[in-house]
ROSE-4610 file (N, C-alpha, C; in Angstrom, 1 decimal, always signed):
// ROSE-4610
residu = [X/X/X/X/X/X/X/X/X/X/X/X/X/X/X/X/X/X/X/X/X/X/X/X/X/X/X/X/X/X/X/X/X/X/X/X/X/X/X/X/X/X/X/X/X/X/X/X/X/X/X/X/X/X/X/X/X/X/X/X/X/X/X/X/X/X/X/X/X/X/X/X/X/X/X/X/X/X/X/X/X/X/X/X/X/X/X/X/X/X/X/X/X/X/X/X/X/X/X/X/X/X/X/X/X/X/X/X/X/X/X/X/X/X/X/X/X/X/X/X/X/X/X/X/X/X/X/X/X/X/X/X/X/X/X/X/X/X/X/X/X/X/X/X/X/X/X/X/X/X/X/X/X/X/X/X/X/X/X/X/X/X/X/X/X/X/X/X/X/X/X/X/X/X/X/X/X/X/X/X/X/X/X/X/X/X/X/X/X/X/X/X/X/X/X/X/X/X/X/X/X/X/X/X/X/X/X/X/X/X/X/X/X/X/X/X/X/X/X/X/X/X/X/X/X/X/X/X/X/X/X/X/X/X/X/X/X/X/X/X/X/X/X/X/X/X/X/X/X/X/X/X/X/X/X/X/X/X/X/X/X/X/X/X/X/X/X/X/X/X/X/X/X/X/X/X/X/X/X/X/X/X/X/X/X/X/X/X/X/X/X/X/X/X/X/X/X/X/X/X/X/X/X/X/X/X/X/X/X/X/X/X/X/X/X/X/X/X/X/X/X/X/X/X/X/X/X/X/X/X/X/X/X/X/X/X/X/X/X/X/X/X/X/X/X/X/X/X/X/X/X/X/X/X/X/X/X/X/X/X/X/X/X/X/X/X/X/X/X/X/X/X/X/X/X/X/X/X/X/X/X/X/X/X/X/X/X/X/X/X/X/X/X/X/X/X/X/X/X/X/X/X/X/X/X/X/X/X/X/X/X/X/X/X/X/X/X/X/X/X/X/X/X/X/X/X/X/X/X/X/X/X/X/X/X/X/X/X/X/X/X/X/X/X/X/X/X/X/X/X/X/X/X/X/X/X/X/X/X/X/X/X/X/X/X/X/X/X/X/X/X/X/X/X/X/X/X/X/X/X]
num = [1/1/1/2/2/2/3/3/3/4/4/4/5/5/5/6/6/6/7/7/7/8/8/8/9/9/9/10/10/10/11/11/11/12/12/12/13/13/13/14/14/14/15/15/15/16/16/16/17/17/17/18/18/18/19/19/19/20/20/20/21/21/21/22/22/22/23/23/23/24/24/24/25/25/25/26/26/26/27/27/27/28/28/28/29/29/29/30/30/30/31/31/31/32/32/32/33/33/33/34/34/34/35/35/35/36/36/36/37/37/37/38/38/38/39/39/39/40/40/40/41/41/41/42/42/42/43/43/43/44/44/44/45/45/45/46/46/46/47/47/47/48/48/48/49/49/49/50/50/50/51/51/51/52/52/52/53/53/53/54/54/54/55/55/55/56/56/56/57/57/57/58/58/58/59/59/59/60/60/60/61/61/61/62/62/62/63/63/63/64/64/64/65/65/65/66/66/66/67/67/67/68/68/68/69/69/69/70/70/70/71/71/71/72/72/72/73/73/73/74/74/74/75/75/75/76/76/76/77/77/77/78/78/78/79/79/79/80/80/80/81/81/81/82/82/82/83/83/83/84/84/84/85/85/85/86/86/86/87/87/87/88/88/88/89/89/89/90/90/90/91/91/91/92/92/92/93/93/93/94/94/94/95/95/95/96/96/96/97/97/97/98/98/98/99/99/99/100/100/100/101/101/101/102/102/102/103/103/103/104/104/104/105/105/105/106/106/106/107/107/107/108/108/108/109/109/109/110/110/110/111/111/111/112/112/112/113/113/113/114/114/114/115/115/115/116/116/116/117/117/117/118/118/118/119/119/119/120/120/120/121/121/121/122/122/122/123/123/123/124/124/124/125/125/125/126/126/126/127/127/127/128/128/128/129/129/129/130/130/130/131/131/131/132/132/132/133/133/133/134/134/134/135/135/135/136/136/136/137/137/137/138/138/138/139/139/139/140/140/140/141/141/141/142/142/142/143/143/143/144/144/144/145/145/145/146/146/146/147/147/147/148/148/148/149/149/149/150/150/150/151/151/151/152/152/152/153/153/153/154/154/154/155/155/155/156/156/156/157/157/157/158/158/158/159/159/159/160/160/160]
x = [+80.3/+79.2/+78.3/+77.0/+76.1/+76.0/+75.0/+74.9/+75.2/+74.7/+74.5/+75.2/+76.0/+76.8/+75.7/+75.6/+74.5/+75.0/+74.4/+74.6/+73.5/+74.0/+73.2/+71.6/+70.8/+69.4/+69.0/+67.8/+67.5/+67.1/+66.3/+65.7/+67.0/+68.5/+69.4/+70.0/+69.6/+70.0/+69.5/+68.6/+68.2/+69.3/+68.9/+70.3/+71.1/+72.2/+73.2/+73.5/+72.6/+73.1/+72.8/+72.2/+71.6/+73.3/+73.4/+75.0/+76.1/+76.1/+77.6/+77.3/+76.3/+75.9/+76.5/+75.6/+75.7/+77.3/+77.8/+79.5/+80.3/+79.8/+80.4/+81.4/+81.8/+83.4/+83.1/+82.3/+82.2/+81.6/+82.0/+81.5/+80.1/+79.2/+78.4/+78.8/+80.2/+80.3/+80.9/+81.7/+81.9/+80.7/+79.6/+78.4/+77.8/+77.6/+77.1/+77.9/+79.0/+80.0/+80.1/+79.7/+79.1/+77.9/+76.6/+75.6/+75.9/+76.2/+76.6/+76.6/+78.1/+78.3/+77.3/+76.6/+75.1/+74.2/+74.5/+73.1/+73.6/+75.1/+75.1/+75.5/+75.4/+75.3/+74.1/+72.9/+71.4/+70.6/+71.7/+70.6/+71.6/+72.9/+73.2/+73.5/+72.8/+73.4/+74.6/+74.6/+75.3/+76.9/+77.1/+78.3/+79.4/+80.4/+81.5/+82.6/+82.5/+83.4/+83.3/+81.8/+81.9/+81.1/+81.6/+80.7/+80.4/+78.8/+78.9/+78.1/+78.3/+77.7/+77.3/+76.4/+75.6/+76.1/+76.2/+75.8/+74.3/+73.8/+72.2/+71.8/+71.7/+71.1/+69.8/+69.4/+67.8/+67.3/+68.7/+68.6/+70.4/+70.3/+71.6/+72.8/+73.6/+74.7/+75.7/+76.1/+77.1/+77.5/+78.3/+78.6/+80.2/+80.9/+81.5/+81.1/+82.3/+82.0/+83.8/+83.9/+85.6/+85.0/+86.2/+86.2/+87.8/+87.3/+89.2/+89.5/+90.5/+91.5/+91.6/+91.2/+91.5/+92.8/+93.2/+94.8/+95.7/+95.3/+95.9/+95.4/+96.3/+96.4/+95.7/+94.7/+94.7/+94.8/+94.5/+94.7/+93.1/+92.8/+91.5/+91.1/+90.3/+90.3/+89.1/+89.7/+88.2/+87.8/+86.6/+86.2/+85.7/+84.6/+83.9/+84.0/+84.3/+83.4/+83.0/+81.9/+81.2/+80.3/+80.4/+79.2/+78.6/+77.3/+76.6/+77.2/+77.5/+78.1/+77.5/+76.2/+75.7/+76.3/+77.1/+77.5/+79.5/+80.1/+81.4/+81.9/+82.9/+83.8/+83.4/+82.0/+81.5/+81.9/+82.6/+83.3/+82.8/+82.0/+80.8/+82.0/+82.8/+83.6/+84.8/+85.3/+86.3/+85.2/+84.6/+83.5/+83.1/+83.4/+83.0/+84.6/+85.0/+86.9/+87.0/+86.9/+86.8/+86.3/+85.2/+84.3/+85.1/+85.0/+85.9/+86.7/+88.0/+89.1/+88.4/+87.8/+87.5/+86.9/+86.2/+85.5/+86.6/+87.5/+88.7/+89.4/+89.5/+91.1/+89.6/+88.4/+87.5/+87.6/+87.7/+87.8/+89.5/+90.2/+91.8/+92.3/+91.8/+92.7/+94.4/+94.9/+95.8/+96.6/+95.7/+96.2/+95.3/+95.0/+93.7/+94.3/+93.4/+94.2/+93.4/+93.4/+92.4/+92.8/+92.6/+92.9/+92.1/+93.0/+92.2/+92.7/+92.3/+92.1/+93.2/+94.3/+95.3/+94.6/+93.4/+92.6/+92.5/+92.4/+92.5/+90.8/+89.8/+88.6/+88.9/+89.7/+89.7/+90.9/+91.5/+92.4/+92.0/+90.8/+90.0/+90.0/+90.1/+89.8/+91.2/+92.4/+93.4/+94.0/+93.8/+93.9/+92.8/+91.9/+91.3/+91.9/+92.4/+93.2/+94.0/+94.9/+96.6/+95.9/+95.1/+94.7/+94.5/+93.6/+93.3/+94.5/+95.6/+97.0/+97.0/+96.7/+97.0/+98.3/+98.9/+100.5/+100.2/+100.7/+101.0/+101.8/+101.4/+102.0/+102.8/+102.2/+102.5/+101.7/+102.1/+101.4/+102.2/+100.7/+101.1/+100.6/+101.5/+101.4/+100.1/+99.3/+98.7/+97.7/+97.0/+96.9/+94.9/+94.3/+92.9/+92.9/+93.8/+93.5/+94.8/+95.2/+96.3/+96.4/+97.0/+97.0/+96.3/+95.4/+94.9/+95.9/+96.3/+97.3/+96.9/+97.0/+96.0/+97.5/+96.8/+97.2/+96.8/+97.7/+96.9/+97.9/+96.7/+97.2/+96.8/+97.7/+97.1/+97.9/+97.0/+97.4/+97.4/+98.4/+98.5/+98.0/+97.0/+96.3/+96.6/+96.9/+97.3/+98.9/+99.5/+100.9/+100.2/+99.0/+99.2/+99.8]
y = [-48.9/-48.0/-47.8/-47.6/-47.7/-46.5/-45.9/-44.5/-44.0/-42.9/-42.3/-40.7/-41.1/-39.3/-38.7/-37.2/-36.8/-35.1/-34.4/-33.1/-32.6/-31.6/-30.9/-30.4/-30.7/-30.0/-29.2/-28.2/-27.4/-27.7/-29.2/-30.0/-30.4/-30.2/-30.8/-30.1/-28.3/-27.5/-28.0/-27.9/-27.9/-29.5/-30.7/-32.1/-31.2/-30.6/-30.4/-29.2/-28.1/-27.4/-28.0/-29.4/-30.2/-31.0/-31.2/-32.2/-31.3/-30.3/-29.5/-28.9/-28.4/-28.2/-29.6/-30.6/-32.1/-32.8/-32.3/-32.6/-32.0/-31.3/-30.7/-29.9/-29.3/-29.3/-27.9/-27.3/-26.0/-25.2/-23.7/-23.0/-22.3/-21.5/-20.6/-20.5/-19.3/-18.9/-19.2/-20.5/-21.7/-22.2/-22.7/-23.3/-21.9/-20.8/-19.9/-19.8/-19.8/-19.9/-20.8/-22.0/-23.2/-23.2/-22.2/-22.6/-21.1/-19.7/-19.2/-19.5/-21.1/-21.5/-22.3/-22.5/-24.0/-23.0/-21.9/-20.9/-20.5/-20.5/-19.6/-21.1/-22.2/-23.1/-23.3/-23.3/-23.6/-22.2/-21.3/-19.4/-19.8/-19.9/-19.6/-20.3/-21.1/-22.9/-22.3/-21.2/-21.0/-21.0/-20.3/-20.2/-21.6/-21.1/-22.3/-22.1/-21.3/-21.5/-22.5/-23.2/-23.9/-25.5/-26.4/-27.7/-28.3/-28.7/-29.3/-30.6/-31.5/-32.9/-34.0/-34.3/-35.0/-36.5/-37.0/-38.3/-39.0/-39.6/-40.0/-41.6/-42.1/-43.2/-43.4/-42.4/-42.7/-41.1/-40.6/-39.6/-39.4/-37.8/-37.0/-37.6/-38.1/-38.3/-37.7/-36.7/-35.7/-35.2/-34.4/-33.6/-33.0/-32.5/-32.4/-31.1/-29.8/-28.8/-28.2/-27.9/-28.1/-26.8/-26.3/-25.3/-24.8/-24.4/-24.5/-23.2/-23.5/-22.2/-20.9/-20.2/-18.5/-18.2/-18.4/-17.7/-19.0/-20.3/-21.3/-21.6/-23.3/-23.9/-25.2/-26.0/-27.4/-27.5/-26.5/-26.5/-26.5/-27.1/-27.0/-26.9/-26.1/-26.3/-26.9/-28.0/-28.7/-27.5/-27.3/-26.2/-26.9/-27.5/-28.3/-29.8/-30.7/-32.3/-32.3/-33.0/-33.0/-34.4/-35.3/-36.4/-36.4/-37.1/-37.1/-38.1/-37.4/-37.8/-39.4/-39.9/-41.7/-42.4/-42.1/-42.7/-42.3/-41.4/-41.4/-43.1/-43.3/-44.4/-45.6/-44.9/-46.1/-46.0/-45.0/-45.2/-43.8/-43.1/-42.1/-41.5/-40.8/-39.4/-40.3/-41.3/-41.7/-41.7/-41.7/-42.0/-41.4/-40.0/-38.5/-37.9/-38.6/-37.8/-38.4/-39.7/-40.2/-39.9/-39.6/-39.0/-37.6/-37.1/-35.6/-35.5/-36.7/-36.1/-36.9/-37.7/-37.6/-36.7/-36.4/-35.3/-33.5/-34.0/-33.0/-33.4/-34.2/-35.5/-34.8/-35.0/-34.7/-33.3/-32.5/-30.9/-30.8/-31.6/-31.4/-30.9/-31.5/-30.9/-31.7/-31.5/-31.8/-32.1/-30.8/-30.8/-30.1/-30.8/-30.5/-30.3/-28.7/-28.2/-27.8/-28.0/-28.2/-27.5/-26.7/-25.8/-25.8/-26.4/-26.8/-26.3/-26.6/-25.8/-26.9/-26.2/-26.8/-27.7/-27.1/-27.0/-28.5/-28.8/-30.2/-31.3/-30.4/-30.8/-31.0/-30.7/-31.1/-32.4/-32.8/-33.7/-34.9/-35.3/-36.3/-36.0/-34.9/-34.1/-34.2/-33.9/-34.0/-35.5/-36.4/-37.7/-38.3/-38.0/-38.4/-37.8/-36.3/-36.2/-37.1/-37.2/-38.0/-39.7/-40.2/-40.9/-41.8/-40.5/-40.2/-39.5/-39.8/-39.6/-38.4/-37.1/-35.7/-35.3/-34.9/-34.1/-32.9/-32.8/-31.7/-30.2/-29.4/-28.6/-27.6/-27.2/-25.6/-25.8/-25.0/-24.5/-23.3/-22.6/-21.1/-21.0/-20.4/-20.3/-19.2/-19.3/-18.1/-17.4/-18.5/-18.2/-17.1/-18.2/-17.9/-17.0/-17.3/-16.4/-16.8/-16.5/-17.0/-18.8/-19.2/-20.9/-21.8/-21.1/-22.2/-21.6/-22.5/-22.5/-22.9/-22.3/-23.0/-23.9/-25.2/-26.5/-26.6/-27.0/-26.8/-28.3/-29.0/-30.1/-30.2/-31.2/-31.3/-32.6/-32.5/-33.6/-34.0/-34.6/-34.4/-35.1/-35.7/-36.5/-36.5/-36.0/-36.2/-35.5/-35.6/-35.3/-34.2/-33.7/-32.6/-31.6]
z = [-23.4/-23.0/-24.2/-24.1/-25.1/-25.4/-26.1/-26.5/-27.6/-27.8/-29.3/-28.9/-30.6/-30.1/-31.0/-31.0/-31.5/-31.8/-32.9/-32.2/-31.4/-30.3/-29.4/-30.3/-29.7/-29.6/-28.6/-28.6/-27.8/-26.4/-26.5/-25.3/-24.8/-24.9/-24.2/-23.4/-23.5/-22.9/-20.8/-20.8/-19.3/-19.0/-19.1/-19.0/-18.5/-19.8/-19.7/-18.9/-18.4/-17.7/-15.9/-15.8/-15.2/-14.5/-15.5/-15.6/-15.5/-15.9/-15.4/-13.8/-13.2/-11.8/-11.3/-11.4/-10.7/-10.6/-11.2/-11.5/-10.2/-9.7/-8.2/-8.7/-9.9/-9.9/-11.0/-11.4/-12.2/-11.3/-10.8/-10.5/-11.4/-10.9/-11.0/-12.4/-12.2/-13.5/-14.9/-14.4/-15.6/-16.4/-15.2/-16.2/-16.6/-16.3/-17.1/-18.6/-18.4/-19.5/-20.6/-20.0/-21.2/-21.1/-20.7/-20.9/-22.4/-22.3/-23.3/-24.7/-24.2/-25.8/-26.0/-25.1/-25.6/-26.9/-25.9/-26.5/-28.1/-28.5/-29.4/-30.5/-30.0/-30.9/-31.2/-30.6/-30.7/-31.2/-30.9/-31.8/-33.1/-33.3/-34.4/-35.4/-36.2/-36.8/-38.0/-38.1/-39.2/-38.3/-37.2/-36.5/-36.7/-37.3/-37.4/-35.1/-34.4/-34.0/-32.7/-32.6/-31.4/-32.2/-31.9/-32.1/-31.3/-30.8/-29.7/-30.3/-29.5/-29.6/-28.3/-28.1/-26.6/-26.7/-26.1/-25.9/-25.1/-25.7/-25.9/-25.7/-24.8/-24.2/-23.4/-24.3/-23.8/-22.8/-22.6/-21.7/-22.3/-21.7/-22.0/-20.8/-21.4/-20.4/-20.2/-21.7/-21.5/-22.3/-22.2/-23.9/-24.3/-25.2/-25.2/-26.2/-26.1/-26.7/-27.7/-29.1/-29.2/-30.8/-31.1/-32.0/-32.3/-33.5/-34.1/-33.4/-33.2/-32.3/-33.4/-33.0/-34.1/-34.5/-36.1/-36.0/-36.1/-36.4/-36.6/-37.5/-37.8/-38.5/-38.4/-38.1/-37.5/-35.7/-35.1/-33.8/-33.7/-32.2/-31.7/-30.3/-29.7/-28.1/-27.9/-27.0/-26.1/-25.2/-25.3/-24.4/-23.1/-23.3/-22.0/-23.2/-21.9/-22.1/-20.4/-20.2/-18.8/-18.9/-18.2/-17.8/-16.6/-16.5/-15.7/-14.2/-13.1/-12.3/-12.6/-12.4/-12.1/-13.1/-14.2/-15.2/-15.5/-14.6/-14.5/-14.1/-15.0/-15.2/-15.7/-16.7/-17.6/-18.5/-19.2/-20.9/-21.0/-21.0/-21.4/-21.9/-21.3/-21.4/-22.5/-21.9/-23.0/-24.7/-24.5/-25.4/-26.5/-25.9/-26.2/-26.8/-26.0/-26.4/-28.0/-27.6/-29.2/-30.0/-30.0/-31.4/-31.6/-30.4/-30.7/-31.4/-31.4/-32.0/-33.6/-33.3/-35.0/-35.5/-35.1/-35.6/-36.4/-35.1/-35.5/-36.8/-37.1/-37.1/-39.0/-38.9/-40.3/-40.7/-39.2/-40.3/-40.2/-40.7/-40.7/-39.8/-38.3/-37.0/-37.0/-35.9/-36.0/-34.0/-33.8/-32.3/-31.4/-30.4/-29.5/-27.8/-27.8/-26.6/-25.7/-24.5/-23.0/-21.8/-21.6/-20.2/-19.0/-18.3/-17.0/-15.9/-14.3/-13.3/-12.8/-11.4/-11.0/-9.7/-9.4/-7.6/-7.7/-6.3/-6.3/-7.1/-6.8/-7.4/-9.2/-9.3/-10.9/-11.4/-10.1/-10.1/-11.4/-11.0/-12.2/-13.3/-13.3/-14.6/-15.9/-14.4/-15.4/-15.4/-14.5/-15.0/-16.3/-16.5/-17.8/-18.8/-18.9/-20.5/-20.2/-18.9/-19.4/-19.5/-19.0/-19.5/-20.9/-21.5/-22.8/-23.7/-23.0/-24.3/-24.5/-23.8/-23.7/-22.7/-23.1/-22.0/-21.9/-20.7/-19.7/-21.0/-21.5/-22.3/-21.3/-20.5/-20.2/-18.0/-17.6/-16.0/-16.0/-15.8/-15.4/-14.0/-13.1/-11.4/-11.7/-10.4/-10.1/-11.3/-12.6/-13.5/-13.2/-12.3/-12.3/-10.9/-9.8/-8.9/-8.3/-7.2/-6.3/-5.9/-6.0/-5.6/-6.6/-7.8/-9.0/-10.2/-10.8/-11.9/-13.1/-14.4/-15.2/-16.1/-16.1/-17.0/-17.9/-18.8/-20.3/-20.7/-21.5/-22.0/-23.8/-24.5/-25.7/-26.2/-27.0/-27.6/-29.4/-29.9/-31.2/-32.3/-32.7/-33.2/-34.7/-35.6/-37.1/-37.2/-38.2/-38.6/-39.8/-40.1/-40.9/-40.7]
């Protein structure tokens, strides 16, 4: 897959709140949730706790968003990664996971942690971490409401 990882710019806010709608799979108040952290990466450049980065092929194809966990050591949470549905199972998102954990793997991460939704619409979702060499850590029953369970996966990329 072609494309440029990049950090986020202002002009990538509309895309990307373009591409988390068009993904079928975030509610309302999810993409308000990552449009939040869009905002406090793009108001605040001094802020260490979210980093986000696009992928750029001429147009925004997707992004991924990750910051060190509070209170650790080398831990980090993927917050959002999201691609543009016309371009799912071209590489895009494997694409993005990669740079990610380098990017980790540069500020001395060590272990990268992902919480996701049990509901069947996110099924894809959790086959791309185990895909992408992330394990099943933890399922909590009943975590977001009755019958979705939150899944948390991670994965351990350095021995620091």
């Amino acid at each position: 897959m072609s494309g440029t990882i990049r950090p986020l710019r202002h002009e990538d806010r509309a895309p990307l709140e373009e591409i988390l709608r068009a993904t079928g799979v975030f509610s309302d108040e999810e993409v308000g949730i990552a449009l939040e952290l869009i905002d406090i990466v793009l108001n605040r450049p001094a802020q260490k706790d979210y980093i986000i980065n696009v992928c750029d092929d001429g147009e925004v194809l997707g992004y991924y968003c990750v910051g060190p966990t509070p209170a650790t050591e080398g831990t980090f949470d993927m917050y959002w990664i999201a691609v543009k549905p016309s371009v799912h199972g071209k590489g895009v998102g494997g694409k993005l996971n990669e740079h990610a954990e380098q990017l980790i793997r540069s500020h001395r991460g060590r272990l990268i942690v992902v919480e996701t939704s049990s509901q069947p619409k996110y099924e894809k979702t959790r086959k791309f971490y185990s895909t992408h060499g992330y394990i099943q850590l933890s399922r909590i029953r009943d975590y977001y409401r009755v019958g979705d369970d939150l899944v948390v996966f991670g994965k351990y990329i350095s021995k620091n």
